[in-house]
C-alpha positions in Angstrom: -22.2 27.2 -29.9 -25.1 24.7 -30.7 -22.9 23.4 -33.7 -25.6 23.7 -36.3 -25.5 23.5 -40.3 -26.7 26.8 -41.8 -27.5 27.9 -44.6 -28.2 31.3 -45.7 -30.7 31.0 -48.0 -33.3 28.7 -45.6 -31.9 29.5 -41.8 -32.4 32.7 -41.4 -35.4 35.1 -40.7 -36.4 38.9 -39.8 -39.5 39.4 -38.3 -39.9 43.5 -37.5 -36.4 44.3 -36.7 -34.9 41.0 -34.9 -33.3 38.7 -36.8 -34.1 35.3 -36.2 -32.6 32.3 -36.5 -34.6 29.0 -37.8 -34.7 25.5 -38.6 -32.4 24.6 -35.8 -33.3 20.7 -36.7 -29.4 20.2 -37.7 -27.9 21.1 -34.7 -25.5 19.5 -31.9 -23.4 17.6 -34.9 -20.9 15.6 -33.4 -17.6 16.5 -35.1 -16.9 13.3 -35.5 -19.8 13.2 -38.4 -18.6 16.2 -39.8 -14.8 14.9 -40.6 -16.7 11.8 -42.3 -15.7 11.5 -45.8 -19.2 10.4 -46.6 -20.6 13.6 -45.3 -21.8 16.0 -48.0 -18.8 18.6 -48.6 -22.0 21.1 -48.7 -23.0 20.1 -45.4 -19.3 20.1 -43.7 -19.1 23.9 -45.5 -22.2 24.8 -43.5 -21.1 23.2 -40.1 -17.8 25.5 -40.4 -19.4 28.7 -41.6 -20.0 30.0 -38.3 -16.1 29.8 -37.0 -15.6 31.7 -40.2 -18.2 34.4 -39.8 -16.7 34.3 -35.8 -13.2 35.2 -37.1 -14.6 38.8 -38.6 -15.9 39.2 -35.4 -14.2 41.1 -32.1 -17.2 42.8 -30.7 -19.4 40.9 -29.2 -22.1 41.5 -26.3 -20.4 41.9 -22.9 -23.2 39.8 -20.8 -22.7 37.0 -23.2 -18.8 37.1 -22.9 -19.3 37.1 -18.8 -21.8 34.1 -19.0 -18.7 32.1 -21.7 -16.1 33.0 -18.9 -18.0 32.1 -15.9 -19.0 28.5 -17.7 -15.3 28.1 -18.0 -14.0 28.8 -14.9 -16.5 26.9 -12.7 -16.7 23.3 -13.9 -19.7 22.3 -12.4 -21.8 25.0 -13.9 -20.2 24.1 -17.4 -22.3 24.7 -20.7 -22.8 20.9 -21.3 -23.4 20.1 -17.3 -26.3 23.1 -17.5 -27.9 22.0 -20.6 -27.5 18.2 -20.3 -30.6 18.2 -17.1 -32.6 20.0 -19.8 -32.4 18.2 -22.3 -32.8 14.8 -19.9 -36.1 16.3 -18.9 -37.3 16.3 -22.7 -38.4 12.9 -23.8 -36.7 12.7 -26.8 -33.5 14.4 -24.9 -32.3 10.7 -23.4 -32.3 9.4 -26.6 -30.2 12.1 -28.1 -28.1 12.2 -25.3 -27.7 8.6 -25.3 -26.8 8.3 -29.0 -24.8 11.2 -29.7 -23.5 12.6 -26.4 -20.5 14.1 -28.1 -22.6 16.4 -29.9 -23.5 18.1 -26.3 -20.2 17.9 -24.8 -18.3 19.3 -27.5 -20.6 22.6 -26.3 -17.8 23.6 -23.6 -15.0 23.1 -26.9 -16.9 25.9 -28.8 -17.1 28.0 -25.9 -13.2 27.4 -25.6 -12.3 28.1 -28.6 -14.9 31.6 -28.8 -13.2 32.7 -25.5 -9.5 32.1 -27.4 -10.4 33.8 -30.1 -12.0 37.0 -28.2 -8.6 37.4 -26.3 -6.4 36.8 -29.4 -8.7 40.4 -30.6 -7.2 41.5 -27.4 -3.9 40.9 -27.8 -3.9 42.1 -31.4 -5.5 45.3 -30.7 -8.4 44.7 -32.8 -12.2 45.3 -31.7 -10.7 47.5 -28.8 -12.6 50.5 -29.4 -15.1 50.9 -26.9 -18.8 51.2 -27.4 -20.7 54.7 -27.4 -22.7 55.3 -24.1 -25.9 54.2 -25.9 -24.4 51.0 -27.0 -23.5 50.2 -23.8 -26.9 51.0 -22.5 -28.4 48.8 -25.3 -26.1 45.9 -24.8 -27.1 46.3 -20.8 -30.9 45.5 -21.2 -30.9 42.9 -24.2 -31.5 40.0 -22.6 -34.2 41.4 -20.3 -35.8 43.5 -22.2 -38.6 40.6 -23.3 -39.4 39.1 -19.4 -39.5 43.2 -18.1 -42.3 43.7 -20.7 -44.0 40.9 -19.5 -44.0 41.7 -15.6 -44.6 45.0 -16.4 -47.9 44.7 -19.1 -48.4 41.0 -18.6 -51.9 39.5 -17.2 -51.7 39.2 -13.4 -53.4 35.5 -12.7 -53.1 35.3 -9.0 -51.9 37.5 -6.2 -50.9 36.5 -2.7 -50.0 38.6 0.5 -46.4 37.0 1.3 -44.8 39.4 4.7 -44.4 43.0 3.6 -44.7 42.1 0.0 -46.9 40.0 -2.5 -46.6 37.4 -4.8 -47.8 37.9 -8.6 -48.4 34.8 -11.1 -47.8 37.1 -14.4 -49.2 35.6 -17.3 -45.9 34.7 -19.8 -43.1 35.6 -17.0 -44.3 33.6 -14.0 -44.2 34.4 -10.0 -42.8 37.6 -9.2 -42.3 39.9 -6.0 -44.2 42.5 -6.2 -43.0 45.7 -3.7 -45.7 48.7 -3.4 -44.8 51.7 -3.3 -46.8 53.4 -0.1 -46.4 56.6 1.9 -46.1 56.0 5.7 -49.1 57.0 8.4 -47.9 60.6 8.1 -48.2 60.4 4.3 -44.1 60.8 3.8 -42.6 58.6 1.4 -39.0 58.3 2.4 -36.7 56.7 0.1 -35.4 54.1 2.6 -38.4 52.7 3.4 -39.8 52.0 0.0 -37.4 49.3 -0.7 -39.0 48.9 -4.3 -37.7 52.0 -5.5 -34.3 51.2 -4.5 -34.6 47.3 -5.8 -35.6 49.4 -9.5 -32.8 51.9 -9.5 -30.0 49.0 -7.9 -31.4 46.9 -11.1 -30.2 50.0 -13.7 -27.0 50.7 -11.8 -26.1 46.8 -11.7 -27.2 46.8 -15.8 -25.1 49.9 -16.7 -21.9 49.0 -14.9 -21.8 45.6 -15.9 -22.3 43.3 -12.7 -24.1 40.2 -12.6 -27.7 40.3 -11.5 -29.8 37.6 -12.4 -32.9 39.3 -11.0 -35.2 41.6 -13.0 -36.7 44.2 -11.8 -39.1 47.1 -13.1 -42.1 49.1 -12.4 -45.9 48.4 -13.0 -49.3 49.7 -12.1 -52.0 47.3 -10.6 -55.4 47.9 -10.6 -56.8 48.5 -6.4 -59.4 46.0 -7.3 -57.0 43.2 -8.0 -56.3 43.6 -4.5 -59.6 43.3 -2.5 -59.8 39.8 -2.3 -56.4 38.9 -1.3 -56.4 37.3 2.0 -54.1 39.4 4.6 -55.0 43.0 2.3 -58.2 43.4 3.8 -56.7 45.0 6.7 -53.8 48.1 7.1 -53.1 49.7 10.1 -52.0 52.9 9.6 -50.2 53.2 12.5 -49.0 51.8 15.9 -51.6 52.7 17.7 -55.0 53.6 14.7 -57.5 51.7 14.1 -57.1 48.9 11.3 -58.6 50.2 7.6 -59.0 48.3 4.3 -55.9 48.5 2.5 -57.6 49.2 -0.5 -59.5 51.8 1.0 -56.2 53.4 2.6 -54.5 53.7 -0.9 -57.4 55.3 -2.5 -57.7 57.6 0.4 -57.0 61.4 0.9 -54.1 60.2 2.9 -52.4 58.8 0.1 -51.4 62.0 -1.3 -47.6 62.2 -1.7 -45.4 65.7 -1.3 -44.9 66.8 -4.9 -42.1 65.6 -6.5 -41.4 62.6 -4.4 -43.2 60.6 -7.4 -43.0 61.6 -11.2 -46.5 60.0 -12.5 -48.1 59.0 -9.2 -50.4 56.2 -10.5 -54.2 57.0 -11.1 -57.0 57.2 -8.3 -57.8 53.2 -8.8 -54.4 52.0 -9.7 -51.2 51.2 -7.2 -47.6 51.9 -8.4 -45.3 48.7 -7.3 -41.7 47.1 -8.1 -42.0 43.8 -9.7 -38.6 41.5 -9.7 -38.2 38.4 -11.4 -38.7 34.9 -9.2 -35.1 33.5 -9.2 -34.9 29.8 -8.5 -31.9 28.1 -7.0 -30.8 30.3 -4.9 -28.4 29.5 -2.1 -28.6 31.8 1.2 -26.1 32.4 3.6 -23.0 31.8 1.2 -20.5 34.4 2.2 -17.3 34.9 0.9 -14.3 32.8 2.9 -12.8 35.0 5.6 -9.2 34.2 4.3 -10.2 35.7 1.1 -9.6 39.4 2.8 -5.7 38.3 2.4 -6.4 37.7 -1.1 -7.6 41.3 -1.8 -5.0 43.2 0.6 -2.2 41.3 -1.5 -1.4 39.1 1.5 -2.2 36.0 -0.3 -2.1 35.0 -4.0 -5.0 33.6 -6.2 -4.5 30.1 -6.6 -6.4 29.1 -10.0 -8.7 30.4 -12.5 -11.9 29.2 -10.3 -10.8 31.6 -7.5 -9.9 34.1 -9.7 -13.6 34.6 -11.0 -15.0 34.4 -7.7 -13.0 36.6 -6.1 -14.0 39.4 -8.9 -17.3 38.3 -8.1 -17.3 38.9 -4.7 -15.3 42.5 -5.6 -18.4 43.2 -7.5 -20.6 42.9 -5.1 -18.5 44.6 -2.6 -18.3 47.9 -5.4 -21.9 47.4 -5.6 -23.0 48.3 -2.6 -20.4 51.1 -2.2 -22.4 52.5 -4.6 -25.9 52.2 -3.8 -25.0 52.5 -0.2 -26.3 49.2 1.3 -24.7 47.9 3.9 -27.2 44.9 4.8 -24.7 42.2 3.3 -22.6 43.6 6.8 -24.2 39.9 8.2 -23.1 36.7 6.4 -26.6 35.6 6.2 -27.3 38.0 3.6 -24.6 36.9 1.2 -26.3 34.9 -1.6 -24.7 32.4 -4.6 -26.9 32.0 -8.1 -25.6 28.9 -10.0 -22.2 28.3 -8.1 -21.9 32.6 -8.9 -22.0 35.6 -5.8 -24.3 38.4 -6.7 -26.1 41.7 -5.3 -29.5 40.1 -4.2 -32.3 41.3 -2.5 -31.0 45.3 -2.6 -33.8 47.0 -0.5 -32.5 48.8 1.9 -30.1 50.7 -0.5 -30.0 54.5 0.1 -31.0 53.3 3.7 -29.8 56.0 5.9 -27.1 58.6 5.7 -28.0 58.4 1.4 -25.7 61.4 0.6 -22.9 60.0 2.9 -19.8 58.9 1.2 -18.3 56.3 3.5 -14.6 55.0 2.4 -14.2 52.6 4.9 -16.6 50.1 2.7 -14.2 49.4 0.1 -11.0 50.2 2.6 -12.8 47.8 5.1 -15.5 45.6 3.7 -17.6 44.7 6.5 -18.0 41.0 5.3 -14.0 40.7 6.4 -13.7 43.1 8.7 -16.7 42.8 11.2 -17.4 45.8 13.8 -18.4 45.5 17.4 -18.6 42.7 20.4 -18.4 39.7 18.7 -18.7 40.7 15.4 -22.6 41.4 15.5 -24.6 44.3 15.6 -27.7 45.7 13.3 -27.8 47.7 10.8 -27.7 51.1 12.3 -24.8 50.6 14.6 -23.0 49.5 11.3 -24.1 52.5 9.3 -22.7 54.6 12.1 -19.7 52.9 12.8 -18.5 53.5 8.8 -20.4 56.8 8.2 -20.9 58.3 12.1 -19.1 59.3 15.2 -18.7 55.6 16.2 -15.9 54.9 13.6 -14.3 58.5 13.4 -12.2 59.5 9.9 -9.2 61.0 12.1 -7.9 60.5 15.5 -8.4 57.1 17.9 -11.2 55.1 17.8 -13.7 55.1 21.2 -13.0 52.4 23.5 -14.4 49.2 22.2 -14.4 49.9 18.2 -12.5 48.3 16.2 -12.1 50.8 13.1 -10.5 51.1 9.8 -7.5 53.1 8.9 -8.3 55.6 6.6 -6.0 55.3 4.3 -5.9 51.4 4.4 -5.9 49.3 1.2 -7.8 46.0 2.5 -9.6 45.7 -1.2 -7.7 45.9 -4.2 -8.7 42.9 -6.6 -11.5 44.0 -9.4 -12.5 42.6 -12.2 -11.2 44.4 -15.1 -14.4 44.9 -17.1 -16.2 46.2 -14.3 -13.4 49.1 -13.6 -13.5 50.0 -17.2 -16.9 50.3 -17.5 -17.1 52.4 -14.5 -14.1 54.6 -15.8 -16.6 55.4 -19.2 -19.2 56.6 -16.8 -17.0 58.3 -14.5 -15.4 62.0 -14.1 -13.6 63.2 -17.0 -16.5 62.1 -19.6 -18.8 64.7 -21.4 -21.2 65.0 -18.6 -23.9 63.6 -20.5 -22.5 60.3 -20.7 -21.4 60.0 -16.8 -23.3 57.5 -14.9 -25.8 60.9 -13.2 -26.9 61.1 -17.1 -27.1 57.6 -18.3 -28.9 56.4 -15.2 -31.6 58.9 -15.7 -32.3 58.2 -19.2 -31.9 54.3 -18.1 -35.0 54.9 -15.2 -37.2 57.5 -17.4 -38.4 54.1 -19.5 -40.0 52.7 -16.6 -44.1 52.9 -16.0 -43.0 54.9 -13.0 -40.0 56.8 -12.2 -38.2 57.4 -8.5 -36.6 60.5 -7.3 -35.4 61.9 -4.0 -37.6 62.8 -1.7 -37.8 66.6 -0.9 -36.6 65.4 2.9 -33.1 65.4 1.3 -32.9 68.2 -1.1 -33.5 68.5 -4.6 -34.3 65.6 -6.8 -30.5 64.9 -8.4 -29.1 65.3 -4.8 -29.3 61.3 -5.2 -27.5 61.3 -8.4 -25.1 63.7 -6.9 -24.1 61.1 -3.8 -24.0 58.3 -6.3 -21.4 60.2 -9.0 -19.3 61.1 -6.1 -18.5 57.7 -4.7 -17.6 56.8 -8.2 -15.2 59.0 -8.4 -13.8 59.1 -5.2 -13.7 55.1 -5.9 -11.9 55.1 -9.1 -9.5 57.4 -7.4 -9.1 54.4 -4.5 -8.5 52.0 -7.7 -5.7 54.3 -8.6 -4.0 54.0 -5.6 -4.5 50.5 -5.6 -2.3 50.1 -9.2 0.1 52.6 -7.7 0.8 50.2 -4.8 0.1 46.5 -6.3 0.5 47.4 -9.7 -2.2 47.1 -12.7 -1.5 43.4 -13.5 -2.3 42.4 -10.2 -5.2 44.8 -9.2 -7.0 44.3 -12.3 -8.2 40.5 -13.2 -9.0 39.3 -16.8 
């Protein structure tokens, strides 16, 4: 990509296990210089050696492929438009840019010409075996693995009380959110109102199926004392109506005990367990999907270039997303949010919010964002849980006066990105059971500092797991129906 002159014998490094690459001084080359006869024939050998090594290649790592594609199809977030403010904030970058700008545009010609060669494997049938479950799990974390170490073991330089949450300054990764994990006044922990849990197990889910999430998010434990001097901490009423205590003094407290099982390695006496996600900069609120676009999934309406086409399985994902982790707080427009010109899951709290075992069809028959319930198209979040999952919205007969509900059987949604389905498919029914998405999750979560379960409230511990594995199924079964009807060309998008 960076268009560099390598050598084998000087380049290239291991330190532990990584490989490294080094002595990236030659770098950015125009082409231009390379096809100059008075260029070295060494040095035009060592500018082309890494299309050759590329050519051997038809595996390559599935988050990198997604970021190639997505710089394609949206011009404005093109490699050389992302890296060109970079390298203008660098005070040699002018210069370089000013002298040699071919050498940075020529980026999005690489990225071309990787993306041709990936779906020439395609086409040929090589590289199309599919990776082993651990692979897949491996290929998931890469690129996170180094700023989760850091929130999680990094120094903690400042801390400030922000709303229901606070704001870390980790030494190495920068600010963070940090989400406690608490009991209520009457010392229950339910799963819906520890919106950390559900940000850490939303973060694994979004890894292992593939889906763009540019937050991280994992667990760490925080020394009490860290706390005592943060303005807005020094007080916590326990209740409506109690007396205000020390917050610090509340968490070290009797009351702080937990029902067993609701937490596998609750945290020492002078310790708090918390979520930590990644600050994400850039971020552009209220950026729902266009309402026409609900034609585009019910086949009503075609896709009109390649820049829709990647949005729209964009939006799908998100739309899947949810299904899965049951969260329907992106019901409101508001709550739709855009990373870099891209739709993703953000800010998944209220996941598992109520009715957690419920499997509600109409989500993905329906979407809420394009098919709003109620007067005027507004109503909370409870009266939207009911109308999908409750009485409100019944599965059979007419609808009460006033609703507006979904037909059962509809097919409103049926436009997915083709990845995203196929990675679903290897960690759906019909797999050895230890490589369905119940398994893989769990060994995904039991490397965090702290690990979630259900609460006792709703059964057994796995009953969570159980929910989650059956609204996969029952929505590759929906994608199914979808291919029957539309066909697999059209339901499925490269």
């Amino acid at each position: 990509l960076a268009g560099c002159l390598k050598s084998g014998h000087s380049h290239f490094a291991v330190a532990g296990e990584t490989q490294l690459s080094i002595d990236n001084d030659r770098c950015f080359t125009p082409a231009s210089v390379v096809r100059n006869p008075a260029m070295p024939k060494k040095h035009r050998k060592q500018f082309n050696v890494w299309a050759q090594e590329l050519e051997r290649m038809c595996l390559l790592p599935g988050d990198v492929v997604a970021l190639l594609k997505a710089t394609m199809y949206h011009g404005r977030s093109s490699m050389s438009k992302r890296l060109t403010p970079l390298l203008m904030s660098d005070p040699l970058g002018p210069e370089l840019v000013g002298h040699q700008f071919e050498g940075v545009t020529e980026l999005n010609e690489r990225v071309a010409y990787i993306l041709q060669h990936l779906e020439a494997c395609r086409t040929t049938g090589r590289g199309t075996a599919a990776p082993t479950d651990e692979e897949m799990l491996a290929l998931a974390f890469k690129f996170d693995n180094g700023m989760r170490r850091k929130l999680r073991w990094g120094n903690v330089l400042s801390i400030r009380k922000d709303k229901k949450n606070v704001i870390l300054d980790v030494e190495g990764a920068g600010k963070a959110v940090g989400k406690i994990f608490g009991g209520g006044p009457d010392n229950r922990l339910r799963f819906y109102d520890d919106q950390g849990w559900s940000e850490v197990i939303a973060y694994h889910i979004a890894r292992l199926v593939g889906i763009r999430l540019p937050v991280v998010a994992t667990t760490r434990r925080l020394q009490l004392t860290k706390l005592e001097s943060v303005p807005g901490m020094q007080a916590y009423q326990t209740d409506g109506k109690g007396a205000s205590v020390s917050f610090v003094d509340y968490m070290r407290g009797r009351e702080r005990r937990r029902h067993p099982g609701v937490v596998k390695g609750a945290a020492p006496k002078d310790y708090i367990d918390m979520a930590v996600l990644g600050w994400v900069e850039g971020l552009r609120l209220n950026s729902a999907p266009p309402m026409e676009w609900r034609d585009v999934y019910a086949h009503r309406a075609p896709i009109h270039n390649e820049t829709e086409r990647c949005a729209v399985g964009e939006v799908a994902d998100v739309i899947i997303f949810d299904y899965l982790i049951h969260n329907f707080d992106r019901y409101d427009p508001k709550n739709w949010v855009t990373h870099e010109g891209h739709w993703f899951p953000f800010d998944n709290g209220l996941g598992w919010w109520e009715r957690p075992r419920e499997n509600c069809q109409f989500f993905f028959r329906c979407p809420p964002i394009f098919y709003p319930r109620g007067k005027n198209g507004g109503i909370g979040r409870t009266q939207v849980t009911a109308q999908y999952c409750g009485d409100m919205c019944p599965r059979h007969g007419p609808p009460p006066p006033g609703t507006i509900c979904c037909d059962p059987n509809a097919l409103n949604f049926c436009r997915f990105r083709r990845t995203t389905i196929s990675r679903l498919q290897r960690l759906g029914p019909g797999n050895p059971k230890d490589k369905r998405l119940e398994a893989v999750l769990g060994r995904s979560l039991a490397a965090e500092e702290v690990q979630p379960v259900m609460p006792p409230s709703y059964g057994s511990e796995v009953d969570m797991y159980e929910g989650l594995e059956e609204r996969l199924e029952t929505f590759l079964a929906y994608v199914d129906d979808c291919i029957e009807r539309f066909g697999e060309k059209e339901v499925l998008l490269h």
